[in-house]
C-alpha positions as CSV (number, residue, x, y, z in Angstrom):
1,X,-11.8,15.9,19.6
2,X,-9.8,16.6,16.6
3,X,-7.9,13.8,14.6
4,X,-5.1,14.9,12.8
5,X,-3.9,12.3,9.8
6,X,0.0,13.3,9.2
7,X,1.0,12.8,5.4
8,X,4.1,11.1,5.3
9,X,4.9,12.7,1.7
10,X,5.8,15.7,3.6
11,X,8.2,13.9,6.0
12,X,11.9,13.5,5.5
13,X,12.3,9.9,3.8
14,X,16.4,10.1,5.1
15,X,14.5,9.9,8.4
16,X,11.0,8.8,7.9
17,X,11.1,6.1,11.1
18,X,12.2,8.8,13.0
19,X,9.5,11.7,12.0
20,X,6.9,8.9,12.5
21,X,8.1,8.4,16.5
22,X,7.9,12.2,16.6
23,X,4.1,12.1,15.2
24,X,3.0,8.8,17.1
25,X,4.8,10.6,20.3
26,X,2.6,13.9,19.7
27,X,-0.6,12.0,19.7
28,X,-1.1,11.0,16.2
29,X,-3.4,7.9,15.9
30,X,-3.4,8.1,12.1
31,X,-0.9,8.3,9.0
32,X,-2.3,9.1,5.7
33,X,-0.2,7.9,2.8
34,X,0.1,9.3,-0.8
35,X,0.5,6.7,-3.9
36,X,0.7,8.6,-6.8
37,X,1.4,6.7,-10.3
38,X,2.1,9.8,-12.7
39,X,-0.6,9.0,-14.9
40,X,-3.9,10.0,-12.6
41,X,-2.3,12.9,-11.3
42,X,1.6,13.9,-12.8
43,X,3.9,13.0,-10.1
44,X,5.3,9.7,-8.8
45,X,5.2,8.7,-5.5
46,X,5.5,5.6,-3.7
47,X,3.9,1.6,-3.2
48,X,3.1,-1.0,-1.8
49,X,6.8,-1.8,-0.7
50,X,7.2,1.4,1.2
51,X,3.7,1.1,2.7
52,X,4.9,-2.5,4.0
53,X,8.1,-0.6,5.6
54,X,5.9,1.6,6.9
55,X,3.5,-1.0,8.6
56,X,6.6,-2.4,10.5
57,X,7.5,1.2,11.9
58,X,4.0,2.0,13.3
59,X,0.9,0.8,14.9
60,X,-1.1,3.4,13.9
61,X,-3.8,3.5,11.3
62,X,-2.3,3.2,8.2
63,X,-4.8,5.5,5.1
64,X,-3.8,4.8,2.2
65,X,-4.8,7.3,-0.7
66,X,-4.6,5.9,-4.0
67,X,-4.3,8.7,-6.6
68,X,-3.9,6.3,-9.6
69,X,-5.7,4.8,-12.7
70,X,-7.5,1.9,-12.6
71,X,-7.2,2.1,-8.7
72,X,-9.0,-1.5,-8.0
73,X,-6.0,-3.5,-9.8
74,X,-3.7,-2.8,-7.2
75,X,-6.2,-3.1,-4.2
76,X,-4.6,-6.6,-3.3
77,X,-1.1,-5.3,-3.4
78,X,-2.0,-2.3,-0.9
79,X,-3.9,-4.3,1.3
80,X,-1.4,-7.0,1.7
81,X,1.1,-4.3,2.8
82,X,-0.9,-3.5,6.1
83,X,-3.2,-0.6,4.7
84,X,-6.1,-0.4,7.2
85,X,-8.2,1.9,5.1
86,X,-8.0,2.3,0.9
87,X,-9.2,5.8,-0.4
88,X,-9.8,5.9,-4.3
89,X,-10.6,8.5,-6.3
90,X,-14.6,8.3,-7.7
91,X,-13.0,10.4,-10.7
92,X,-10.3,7.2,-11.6
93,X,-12.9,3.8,-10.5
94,X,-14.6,1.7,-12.9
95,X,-17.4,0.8,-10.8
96,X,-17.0,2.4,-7.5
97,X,-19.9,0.4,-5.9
98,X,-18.3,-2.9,-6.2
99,X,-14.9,-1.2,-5.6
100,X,-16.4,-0.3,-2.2
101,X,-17.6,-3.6,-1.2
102,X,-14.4,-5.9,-2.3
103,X,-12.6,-3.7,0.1
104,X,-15.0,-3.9,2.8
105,X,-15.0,-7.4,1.9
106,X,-11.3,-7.8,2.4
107,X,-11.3,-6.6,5.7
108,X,-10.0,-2.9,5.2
109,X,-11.7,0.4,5.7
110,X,-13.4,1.0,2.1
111,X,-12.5,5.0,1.4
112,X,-13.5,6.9,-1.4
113,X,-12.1,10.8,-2.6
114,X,-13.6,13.8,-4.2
115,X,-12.0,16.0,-6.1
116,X,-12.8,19.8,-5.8
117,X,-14.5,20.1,-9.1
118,X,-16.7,16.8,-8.4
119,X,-19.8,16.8,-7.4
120,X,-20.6,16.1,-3.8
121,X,-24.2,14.2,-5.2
122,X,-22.2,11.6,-6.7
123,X,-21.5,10.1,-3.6
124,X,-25.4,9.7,-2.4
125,X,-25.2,6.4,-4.6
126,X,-22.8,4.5,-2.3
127,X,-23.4,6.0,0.7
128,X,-24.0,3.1,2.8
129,X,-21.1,1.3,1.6
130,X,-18.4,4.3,2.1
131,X,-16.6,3.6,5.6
132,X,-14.6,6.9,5.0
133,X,-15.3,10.4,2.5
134,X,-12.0,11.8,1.6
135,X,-12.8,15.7,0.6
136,X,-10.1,17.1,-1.4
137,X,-9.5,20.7,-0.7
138,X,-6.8,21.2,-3.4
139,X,-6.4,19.6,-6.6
140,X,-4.4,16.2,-6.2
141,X,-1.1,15.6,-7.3
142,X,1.5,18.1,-5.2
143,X,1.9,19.5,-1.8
144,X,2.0,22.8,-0.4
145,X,-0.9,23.4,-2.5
146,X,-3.3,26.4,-1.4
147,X,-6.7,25.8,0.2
148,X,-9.4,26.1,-2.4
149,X,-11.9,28.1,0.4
150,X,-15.5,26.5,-1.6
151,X,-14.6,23.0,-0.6
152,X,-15.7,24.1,2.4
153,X,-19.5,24.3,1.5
154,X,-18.8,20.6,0.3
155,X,-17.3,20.0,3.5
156,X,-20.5,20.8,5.7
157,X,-22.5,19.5,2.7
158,X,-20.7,16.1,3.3
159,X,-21.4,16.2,7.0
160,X,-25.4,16.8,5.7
161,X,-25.2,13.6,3.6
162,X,-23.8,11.2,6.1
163,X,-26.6,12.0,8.5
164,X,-25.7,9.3,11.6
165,X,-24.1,6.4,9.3
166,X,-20.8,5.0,10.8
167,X,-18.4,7.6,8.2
168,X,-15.6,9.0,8.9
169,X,-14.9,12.7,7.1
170,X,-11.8,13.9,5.9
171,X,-10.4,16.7,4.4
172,X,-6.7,16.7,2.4
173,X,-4.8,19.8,1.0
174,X,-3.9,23.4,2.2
175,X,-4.4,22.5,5.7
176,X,-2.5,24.6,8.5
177,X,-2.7,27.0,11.4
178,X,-4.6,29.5,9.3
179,X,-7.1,27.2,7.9
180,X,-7.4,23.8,10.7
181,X,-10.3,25.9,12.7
182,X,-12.7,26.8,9.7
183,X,-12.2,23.3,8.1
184,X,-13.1,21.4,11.8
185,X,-16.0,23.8,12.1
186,X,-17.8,21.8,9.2
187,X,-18.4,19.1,11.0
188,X,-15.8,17.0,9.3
189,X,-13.8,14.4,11.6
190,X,-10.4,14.3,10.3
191,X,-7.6,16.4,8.8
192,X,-4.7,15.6,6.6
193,X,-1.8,17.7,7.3
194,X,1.7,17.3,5.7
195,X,3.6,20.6,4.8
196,X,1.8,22.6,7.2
197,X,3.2,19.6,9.8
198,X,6.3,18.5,8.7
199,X,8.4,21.9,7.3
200,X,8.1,22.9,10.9
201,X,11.3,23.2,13.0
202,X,9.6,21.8,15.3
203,X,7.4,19.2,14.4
204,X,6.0,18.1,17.7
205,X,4.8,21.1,18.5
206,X,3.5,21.9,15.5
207,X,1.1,19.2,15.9
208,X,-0.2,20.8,19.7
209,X,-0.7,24.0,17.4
210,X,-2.8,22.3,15.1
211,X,-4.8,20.6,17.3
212,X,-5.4,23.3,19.9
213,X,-5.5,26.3,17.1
């Protein structure tokens, strides 16, 4: 069955309770949520305040991406707002092993993202401590982005890796009605989709598009 992870960046912030009761509605289990500081990647996003808002709108699984320096500093402030799963970046951590563990150690879902320039071997080292593999399919930092087509070999080379540990797969950036089918076909488990979702006219449907493409 395919999971499809909504980003909320892409939704209308004048409305964002509202396009979350449209996704939760359409059978989203899952919302993925972008915190960018402008120093990791250029832009500015949101925190742990919104992500708190958020928690009270929605009892679905809150993914919290964390495209920032120095990503374990703010760990407590993003888990105390009701993320269940923190995704760093492995090209932005310290010591990713231990950042791993105090997460799993807190009680959330310890996640960690690749960029499409890093190396899918870097990840063999903390394998059994990953609860989720965030394959980035674009180049962090802005949506809309085009699919880069050779994450895709990284994709299935992720799936290779995992072998039959508890991990959940997913893929962020360029992901839409002409890409969704080749991208599930790796193997991976979910998808984050946020332009190719939310600048829809019709966002509900959209999201039946997507998953039965």
């Amino acid at each position: 069955m395919r999971v499809i992870s909504p980003s909320l960046l892409s939704a209308d912030f004048k409305h964002i309770q509202k396009d979350i009761e449209i996704v939760e509605t359409a059978g989203a289990t899952r919302l993925h949520l972008d915190v960018m500081d402008g120093h990791f990647v250029p832009n500015l996003t949101f925190g742990p305040f919104i992500i708190h808002f958020i928690r009270q709108c929605t009892s679905c699984h809150l993914e919290t991406h964390l495209m920032i320096d120095n990503p374990a500093a703010s760990f407590d402030q993003y888990i105390k707002a009701g993320s269940d799963t923190i995704i760093f970046h492995i090209e932005a951590s310290g010591n990713p092993l231990e950042e791993l563990k105090y997460l799993k150690s807190n009680g959330v879902s310890a996640g960690i993202a690749l960029n499409p320039d890093t190396d899918i071997n870097k990840i063999v080292p903390l394998i059994d401590d990953v609860d989720y593999l965030l394959i980035m399919s674009v180049f962090p930092g802005k949506g809309g982005q085009s699919f880069i087509r050779s994450t895709l070999d990284k994709m299935r080379s992720a799936v290779t890796i995992r072998e039959n540990r508890n991990i959940t797969i997913g893929v962020d950036g360029g992901v839409n009605l002409s890409t969704i089918n080749e991208v599930f076909a790796t193997g991976i488990d979910v998808t984050i989709v946020g332009s190719g979702l939310f600048n829809s006219d019709d966002i509900s449907t959209r999201f039946q598009e997507l998953l039965n493409a």
